[in-house]
C-alpha positions as CSV (number, residue, x, y, z in Angstrom):
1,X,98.7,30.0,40.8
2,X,96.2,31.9,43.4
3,X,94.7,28.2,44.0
4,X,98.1,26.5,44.5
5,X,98.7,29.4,47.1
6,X,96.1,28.6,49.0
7,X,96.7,24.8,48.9
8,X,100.3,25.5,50.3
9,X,99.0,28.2,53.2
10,X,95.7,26.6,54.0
11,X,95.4,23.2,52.6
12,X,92.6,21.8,55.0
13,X,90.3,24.6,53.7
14,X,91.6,24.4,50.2
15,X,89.8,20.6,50.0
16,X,86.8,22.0,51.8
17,X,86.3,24.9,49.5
18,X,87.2,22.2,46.5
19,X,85.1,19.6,47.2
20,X,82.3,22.3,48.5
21,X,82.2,24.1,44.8
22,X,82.2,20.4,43.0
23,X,79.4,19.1,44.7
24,X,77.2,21.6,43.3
25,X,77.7,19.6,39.7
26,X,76.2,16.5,41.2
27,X,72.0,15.9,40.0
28,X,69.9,15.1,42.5
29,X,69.3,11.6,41.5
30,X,67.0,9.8,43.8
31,X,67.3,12.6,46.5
32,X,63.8,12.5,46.9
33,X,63.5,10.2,50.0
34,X,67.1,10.7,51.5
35,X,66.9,12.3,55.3
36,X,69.3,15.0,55.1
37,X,71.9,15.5,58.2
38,X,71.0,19.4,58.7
39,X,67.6,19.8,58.2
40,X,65.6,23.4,58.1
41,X,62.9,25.1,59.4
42,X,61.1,28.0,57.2
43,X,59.4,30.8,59.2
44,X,56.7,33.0,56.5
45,X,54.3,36.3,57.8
46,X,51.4,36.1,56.0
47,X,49.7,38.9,55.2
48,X,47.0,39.4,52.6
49,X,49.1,37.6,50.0
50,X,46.2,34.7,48.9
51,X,46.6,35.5,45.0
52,X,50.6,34.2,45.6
53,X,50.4,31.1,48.8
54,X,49.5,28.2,46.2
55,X,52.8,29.0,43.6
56,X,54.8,29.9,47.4
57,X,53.9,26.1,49.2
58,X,54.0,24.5,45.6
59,X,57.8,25.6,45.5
60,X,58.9,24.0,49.2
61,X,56.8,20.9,49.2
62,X,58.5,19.9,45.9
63,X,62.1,20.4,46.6
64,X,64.0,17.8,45.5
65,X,65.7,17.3,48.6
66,X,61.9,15.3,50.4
67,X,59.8,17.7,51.9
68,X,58.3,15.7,54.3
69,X,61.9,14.4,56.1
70,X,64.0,17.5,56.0
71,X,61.8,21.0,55.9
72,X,59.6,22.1,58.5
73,X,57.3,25.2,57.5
74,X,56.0,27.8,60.2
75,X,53.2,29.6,58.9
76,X,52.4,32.8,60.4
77,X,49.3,34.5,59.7
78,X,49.7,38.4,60.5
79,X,45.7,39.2,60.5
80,X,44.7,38.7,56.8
81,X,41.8,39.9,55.6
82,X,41.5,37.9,52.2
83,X,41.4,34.2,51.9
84,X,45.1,33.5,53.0
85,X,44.3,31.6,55.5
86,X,41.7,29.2,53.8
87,X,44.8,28.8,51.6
88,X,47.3,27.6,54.2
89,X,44.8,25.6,56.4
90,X,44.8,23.5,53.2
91,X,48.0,23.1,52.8
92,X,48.5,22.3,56.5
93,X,46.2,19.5,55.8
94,X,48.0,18.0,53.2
95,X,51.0,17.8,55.4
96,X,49.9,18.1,58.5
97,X,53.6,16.9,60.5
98,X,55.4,19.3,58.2
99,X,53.2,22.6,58.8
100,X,52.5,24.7,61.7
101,X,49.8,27.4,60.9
102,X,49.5,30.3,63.4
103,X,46.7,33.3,63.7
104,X,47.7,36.4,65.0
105,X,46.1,39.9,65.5
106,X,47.8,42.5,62.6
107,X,51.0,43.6,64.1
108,X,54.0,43.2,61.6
109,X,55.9,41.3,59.5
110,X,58.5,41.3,62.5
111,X,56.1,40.7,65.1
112,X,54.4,37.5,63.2
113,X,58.2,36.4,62.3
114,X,59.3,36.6,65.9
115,X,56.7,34.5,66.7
116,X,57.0,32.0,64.4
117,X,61.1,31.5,65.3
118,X,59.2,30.1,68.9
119,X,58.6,27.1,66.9
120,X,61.3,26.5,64.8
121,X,63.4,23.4,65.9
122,X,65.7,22.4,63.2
123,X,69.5,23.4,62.2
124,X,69.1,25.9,59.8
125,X,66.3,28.4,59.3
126,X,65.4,31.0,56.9
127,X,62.2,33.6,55.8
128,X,60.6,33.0,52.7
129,X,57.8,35.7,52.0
130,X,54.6,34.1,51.1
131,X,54.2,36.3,47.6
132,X,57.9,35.0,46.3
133,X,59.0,31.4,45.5
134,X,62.1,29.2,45.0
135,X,63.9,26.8,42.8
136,X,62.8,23.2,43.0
137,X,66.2,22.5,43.5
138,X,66.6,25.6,45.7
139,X,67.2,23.3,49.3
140,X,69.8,20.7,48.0
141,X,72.1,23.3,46.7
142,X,72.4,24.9,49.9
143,X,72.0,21.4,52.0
144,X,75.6,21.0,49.8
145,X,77.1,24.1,51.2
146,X,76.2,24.1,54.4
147,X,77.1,20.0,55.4
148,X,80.8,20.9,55.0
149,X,82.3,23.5,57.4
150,X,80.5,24.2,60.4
151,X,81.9,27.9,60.7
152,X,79.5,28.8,57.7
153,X,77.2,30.8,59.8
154,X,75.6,32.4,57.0
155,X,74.1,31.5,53.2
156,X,73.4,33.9,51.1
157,X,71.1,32.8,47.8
158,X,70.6,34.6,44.4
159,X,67.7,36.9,44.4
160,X,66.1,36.7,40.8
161,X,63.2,39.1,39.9
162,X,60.4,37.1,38.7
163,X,58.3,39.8,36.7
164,X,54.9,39.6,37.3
165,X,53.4,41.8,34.6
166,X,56.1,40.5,32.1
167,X,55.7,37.0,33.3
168,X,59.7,37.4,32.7
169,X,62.7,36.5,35.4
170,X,65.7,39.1,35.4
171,X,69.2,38.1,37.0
172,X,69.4,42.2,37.8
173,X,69.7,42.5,41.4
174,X,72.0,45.6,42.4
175,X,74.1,43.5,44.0
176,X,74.4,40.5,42.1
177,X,77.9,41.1,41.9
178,X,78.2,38.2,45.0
179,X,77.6,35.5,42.8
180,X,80.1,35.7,40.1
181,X,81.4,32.5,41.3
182,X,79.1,29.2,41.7
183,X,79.9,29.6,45.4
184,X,81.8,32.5,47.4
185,X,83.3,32.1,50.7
186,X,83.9,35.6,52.7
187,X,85.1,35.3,56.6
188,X,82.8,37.7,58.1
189,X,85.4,40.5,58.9
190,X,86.2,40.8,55.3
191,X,82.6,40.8,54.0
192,X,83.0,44.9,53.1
193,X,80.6,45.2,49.9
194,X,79.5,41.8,50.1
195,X,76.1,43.1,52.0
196,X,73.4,41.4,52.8
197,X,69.7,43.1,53.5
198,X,67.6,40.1,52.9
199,X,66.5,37.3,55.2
200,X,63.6,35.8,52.7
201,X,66.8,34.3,50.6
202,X,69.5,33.6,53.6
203,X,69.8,31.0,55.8
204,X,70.6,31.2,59.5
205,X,72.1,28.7,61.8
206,X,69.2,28.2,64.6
207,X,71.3,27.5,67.5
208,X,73.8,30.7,67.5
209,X,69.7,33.0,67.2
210,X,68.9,31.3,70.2
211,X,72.3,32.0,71.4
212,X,72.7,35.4,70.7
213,X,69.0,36.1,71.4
214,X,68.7,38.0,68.1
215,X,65.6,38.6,67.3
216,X,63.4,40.9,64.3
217,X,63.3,44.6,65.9
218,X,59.9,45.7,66.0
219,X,60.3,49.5,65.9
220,X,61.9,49.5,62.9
221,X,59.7,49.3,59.8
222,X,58.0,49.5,57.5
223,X,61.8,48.7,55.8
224,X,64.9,47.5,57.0
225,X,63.9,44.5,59.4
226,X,65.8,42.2,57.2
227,X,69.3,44.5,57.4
228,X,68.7,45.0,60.7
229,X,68.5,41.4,61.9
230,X,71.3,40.3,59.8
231,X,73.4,42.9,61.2
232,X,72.7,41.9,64.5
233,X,73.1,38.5,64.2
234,X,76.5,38.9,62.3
235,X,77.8,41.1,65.2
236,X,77.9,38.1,67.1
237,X,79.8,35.5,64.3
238,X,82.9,34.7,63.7
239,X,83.7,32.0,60.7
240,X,82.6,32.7,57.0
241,X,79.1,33.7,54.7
242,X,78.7,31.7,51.8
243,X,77.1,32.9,48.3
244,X,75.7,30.3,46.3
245,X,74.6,31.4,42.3
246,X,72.9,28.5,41.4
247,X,70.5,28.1,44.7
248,X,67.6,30.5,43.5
249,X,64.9,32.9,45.0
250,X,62.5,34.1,42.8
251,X,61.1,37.7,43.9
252,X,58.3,38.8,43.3
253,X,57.8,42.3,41.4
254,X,54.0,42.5,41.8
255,X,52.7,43.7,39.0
256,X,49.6,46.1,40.8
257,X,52.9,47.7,42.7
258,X,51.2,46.5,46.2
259,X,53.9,45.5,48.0
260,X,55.1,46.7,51.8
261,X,58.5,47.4,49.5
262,X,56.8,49.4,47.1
263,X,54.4,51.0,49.5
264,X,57.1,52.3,52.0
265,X,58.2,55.0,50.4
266,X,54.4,56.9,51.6
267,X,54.9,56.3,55.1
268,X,56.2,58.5,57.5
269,X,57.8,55.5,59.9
270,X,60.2,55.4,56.5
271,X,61.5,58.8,57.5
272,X,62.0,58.8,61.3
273,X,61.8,55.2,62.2
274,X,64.1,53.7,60.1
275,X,66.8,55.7,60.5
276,X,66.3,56.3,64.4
277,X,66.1,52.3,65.5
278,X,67.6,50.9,62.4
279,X,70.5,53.0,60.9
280,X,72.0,54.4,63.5
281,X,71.3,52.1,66.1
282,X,73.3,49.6,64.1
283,X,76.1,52.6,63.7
284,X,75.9,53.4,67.5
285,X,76.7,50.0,68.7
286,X,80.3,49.8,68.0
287,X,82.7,53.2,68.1
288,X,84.7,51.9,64.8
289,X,81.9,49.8,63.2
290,X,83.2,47.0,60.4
291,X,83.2,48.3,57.5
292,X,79.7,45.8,55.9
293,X,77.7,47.6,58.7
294,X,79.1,51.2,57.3
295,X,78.3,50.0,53.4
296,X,75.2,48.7,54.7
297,X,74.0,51.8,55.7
298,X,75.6,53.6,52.7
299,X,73.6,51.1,50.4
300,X,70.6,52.2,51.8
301,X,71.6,55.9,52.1
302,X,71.6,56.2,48.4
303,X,68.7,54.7,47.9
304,X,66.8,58.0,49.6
305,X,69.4,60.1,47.5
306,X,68.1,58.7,44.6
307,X,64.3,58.3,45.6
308,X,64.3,62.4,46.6
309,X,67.0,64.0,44.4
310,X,65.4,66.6,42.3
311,X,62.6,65.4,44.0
312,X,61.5,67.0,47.1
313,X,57.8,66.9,46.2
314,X,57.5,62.8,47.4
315,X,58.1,63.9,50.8
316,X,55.5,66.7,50.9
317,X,53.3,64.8,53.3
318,X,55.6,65.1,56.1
319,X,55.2,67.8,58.3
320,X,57.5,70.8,58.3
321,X,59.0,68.8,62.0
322,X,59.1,65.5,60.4
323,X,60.6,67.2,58.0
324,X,63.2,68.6,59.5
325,X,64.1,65.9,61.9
326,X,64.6,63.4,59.0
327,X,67.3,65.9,57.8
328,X,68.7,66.0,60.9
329,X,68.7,62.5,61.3
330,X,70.5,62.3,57.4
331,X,73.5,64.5,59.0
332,X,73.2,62.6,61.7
333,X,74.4,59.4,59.9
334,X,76.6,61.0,58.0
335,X,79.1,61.8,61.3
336,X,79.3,57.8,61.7
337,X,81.2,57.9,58.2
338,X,84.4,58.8,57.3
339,X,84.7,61.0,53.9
340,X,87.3,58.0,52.5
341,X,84.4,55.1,53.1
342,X,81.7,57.3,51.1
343,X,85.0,57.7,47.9
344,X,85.8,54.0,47.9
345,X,82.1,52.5,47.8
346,X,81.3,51.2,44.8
347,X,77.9,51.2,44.6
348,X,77.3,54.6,45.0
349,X,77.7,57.2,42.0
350,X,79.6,60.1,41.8
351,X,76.8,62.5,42.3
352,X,75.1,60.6,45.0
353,X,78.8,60.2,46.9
354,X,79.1,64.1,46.8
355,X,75.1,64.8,47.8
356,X,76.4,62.8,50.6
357,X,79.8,64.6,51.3
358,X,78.8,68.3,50.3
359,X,75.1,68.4,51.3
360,X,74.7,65.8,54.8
361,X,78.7,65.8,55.6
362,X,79.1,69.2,55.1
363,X,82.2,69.2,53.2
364,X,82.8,72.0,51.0
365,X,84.6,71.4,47.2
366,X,85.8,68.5,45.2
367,X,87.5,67.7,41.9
368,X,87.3,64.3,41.0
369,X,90.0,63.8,38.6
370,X,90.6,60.9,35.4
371,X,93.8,60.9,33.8
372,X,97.7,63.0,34.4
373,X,99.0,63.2,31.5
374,X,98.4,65.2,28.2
375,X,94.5,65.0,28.9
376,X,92.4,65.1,31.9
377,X,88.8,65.1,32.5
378,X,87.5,66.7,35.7
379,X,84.7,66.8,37.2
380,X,84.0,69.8,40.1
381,X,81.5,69.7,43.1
382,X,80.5,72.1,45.5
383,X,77.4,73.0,47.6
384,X,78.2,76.7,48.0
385,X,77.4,78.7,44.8
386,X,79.8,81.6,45.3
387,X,83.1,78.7,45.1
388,X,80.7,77.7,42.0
389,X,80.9,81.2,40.1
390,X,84.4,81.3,41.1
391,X,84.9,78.4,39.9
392,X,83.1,78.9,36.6
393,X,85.7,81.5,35.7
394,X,88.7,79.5,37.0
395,X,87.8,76.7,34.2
396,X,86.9,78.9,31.6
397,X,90.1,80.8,31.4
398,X,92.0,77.8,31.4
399,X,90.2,77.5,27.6
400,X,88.5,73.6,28.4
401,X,87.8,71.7,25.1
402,X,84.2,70.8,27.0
403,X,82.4,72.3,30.4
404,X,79.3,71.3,30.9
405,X,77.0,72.5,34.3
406,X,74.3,71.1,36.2
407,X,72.7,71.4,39.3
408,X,71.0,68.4,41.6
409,X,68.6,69.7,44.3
410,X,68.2,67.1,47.8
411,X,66.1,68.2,50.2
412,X,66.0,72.5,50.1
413,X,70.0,71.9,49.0
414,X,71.5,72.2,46.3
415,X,74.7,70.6,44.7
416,X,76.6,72.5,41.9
417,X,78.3,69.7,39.2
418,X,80.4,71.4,36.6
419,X,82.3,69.1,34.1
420,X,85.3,69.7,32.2
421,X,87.9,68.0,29.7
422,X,91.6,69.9,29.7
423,X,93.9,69.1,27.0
424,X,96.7,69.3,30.0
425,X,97.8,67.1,33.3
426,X,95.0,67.1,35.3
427,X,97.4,67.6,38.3
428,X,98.3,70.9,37.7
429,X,95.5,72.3,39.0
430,X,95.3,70.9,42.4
431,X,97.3,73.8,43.6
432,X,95.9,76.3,41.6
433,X,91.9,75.5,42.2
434,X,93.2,75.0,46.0
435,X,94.3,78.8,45.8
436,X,90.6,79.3,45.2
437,X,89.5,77.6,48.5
438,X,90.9,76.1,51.7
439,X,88.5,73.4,51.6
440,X,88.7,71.9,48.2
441,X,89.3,68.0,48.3
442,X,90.9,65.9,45.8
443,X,90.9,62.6,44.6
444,X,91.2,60.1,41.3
445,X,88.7,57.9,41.4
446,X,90.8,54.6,43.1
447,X,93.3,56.7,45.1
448,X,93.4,60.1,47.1
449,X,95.4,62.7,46.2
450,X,95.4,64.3,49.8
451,X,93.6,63.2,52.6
452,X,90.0,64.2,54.0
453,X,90.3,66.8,57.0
């Protein structure tokens, strides 16, 4: 019935989307030769990766779409050391109209990618890293998208884990959730969870980066370039993303952990750059930023939370300023987000939600609360440990069936978790554990009970 809606209120797009999702079932039958309409340019930063370039230029010269008519491949070679570039300048020989190969002093992955977008000239272009690779089919999947509707402004493919040690592929990616259709459409105002903080497996329409001037910012690293750009270059769209499942980017998980994803956690820039030119410059730009940019963010908020809860020792090499200045920077952040967008994001857990509200927002108490009726299970937070042992007797003179306590320590901080199941409407005791403090907040987990002050 939701289809036949849309075929009344929108009918134009309702074909579109239709014949947009069915062409996806067609095999590539004799695709190898055909000059595709759109073609697209790949930009790759090279950088010490030889053990991975022959599987990376084996996937795009053998896409079943033709190589040689429809992809150009920029090559950027950010200073390697090994035998990278031996590796490409064969390569380049073997298709020497298709591939540019550049040499450049070691300053970056966005640095060597900014140069390399001087040189791309076709419709389409995206930033395959030179250690991952991609379905052979992984070009005419999208080429089907992306011929249809020209307000597509973004592609979005499936990240799958390729792991290295295992020799195994996992469909695992946090946010997999995207592609629970063969393809998604999402106008960009409404993109919300749907976030995006990969260029290596999206595709970019060349003419609106040259438009916009967008470019890869090269303060911030060694993470967050990819969010970053995409965040920048979305602020400027208007028209739709598309997922596509079946179009397929193999990652990499090295198996020697060597990675600039692996390795970024040990660098100070992680602590101070990041967040200063890449966090909240993205949260600075607009006074009521959409709502992607503020889950973006989140997303990678609780990625720290969970790479430094009960773990304060990984950060011991920053110095007691550093130190202090990347908490600052934390609260910071937190100002930019409103109590109710931290509740409602999904892919954020309970504890990490309250780290984030109680120890960075500053918010005092609250009860998260499952079920009203005869039987209720809550579960308490606070960062202030006198409302904790006041609270401690509270629950245990109401005679709970269950209370169990824990503590999570984030950065010198400390939140206080205490857990209880009631054999009575959990409602009741919104006014009474109010009694016990001003600033106690309550909520169930898909609605408020009263509003954040």
């Amino acid at each position: 019935m939701r289809k036949f809606g849309k075929l009344f209120r929108t009918p134009k797009k309702f074909f579109q989307d239709f014949f947009l999702k069915r062409s996806l079932k067609i095999l590539p039958f004799g695709l190898f030769s055909l000059s595709l309409r759109e073609k697209y340019s790949v930009v790759t930063a090279i950088y010490n990766s030889d053990k991975y370039l022959d599987s990376y230029f084996k996937s795009i010269v053998n896409q079943t779409v033709g190589f040689k008519k429809n992809i150009q491949l920029i090559c950027v070679d950010d200073g390697s050391t090994d035998n990278s570039v031996e590796i490409a300048r064969k390569w380049q020989k073997k298709y020497p109209k298709n591939i540019t190969l550049l040499l450049c002093e070691h300053a970056g992955q966005s640095a060597a990618r900014n140069h390399g977008l001087n040189y791309a000239r076709n419709d389409w272009i995206t930033f395959i890293d030179s250690d991952d690779f991609i379905h052979y089919d992984f070009f005419r999947v999208v080429n089907n998208v992306s011929k249809y509707n020209a307000d597509i402004k973004m592609i979005v493919t499936n990240i799958i884990f390729y792991k290295e040690k295992m020799r195994s592929y996992s469909d695992s990616h946090p946010l997999r959730f995207k592609f629970h259709e063969n393809v998604s459409l999402r106008f960009i105002d409404g993109l919300d969870e749907y976030i995006n903080l990969s260029v290596a497996s999206s595709f970019f329409r060349m003419s609106h980066i040259r438009k916009s001037g967008v470019s890869f910012d090269e303060l911030v690293r060694p993470s967050f370039e990819d969010g970053k750009f995409i965040l920048d270059y979305l602020r400027h769209q208007k028209g739709r993303v598309a997922y596509i499942k079946k179009a397929k980017y193999y990652y990499r998980k090295r198996g020697d952990e060597s990675s600039t994803l692996d390795g970024s956690w040990s660098r100070e820039e992680k602590y101070c750059d990041v967040i200063k030119h890449g966090y909240l410059s993205v949260l600075k730009i607009d006074e009521d930023p959409p709502l992607y940019v503020i889950y973006t963010i989140l997303y990678e908020i609780n990625n720290y939370i969970n790479f430094l809860k009960n773990r304060d020792d990984r950060i011991c090499f920053l110095s007691s300023d550093r130190r202090r200045n990347f908490i600052d920077s934390l609260k910071e952040i937190s100002k930019h987000i409103e109590a109710r967008n931290v509740v409602d994001f999904k892919r954020m857990s309970s504890i990490n939600k309250m780290i984030f509200l109680s120890i960075l927002k500053g918010l005092s108490g609250f009860c998260e609360i499952y079920g009203q009726n005869r039987f209720s299970k809550i579960s308490y937070f606070c960062s202030n440990e006198n409302d904790f042992n006041v609270l401690q007797r509270f629950v245990k003179k109401r005679g709970a069936a269950y209370v169990e306590e824990s503590k999570f320590n984030f950065l010198g901080h400390t939140l206080y978790v205490l857990e209880a199941e009631l054999l009575e409407d959990g409602s009741k005791h919104i006014e009474e554990i109010s009694s016990l403090s001003e600033f106690w907040n309550f909520y169930h987990p898909d609605q408020f009970i009263n509003n954040f002050t």
